[in-house]
C-alpha positions as CSV (number, residue, x, y, z in Angstrom):
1,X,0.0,0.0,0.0
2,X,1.2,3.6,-1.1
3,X,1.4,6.1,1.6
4,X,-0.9,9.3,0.5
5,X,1.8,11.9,-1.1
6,X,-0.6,14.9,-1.5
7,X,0.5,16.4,1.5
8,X,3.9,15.8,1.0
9,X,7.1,18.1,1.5
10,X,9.7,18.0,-1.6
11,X,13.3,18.7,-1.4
12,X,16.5,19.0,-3.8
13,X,19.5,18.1,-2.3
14,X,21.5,21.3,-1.3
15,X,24.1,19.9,-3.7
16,X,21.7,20.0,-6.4
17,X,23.3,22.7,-8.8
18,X,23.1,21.0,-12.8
19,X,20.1,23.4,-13.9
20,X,17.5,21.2,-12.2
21,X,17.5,18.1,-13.4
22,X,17.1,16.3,-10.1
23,X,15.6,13.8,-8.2
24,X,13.5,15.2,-4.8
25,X,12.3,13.1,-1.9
26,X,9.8,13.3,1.0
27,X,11.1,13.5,4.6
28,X,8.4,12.4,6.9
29,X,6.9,8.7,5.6
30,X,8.0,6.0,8.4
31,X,9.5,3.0,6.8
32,X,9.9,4.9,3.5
33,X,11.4,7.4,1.1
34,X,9.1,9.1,-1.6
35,X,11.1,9.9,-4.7
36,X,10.1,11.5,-7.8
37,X,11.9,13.6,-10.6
38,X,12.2,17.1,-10.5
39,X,11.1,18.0,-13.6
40,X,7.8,16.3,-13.4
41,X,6.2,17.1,-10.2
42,X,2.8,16.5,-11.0
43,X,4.0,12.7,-12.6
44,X,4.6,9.5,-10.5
45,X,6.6,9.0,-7.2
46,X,8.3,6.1,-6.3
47,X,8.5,4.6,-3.1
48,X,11.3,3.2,-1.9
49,X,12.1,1.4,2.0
50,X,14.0,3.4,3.8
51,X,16.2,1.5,4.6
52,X,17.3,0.9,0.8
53,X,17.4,4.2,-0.1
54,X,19.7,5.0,2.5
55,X,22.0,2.2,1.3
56,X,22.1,4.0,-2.2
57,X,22.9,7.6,-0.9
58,X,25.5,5.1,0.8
59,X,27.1,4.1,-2.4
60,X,26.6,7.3,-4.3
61,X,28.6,8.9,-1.5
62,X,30.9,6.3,-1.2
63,X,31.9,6.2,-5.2
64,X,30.4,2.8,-5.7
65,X,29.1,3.9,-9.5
66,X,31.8,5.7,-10.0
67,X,31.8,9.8,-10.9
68,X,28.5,11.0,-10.7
């Protein structure tokens, strides 16, 4: 079951700096992280587990996929 988003608070990453083509995601969801594209905020989120999506930052941070 998908958490109701309409409510939702969006943020860019402070980092975000490429002429806004981003991704944002919901703070606030227990157990999950809403993610949708930046360009399209009226188009589908995705809903991650948390607990995933904090292993990604993880490896983005870490250099796991190389530059980015």
């Amino acid at each position: 079951m998908s958490p109701d988003l309409s409510g939702a608070s969006w943020r860019k990453s402070s980092f975000s700096t490429n002429g806004g083509e981003c991704i944002e995601v919901a703070d606030g969801f227990p157990g999950v992280m809403p993610v949708r594209d930046s360009k399209d905020p009226q188009g589908p989120a995705l809903v991650f587990p948390a607990v995933s999506f904090a292993s990604f930052v993880a490896a983005v941070k870490s250099g796991e996929f190389g530059a980015v």
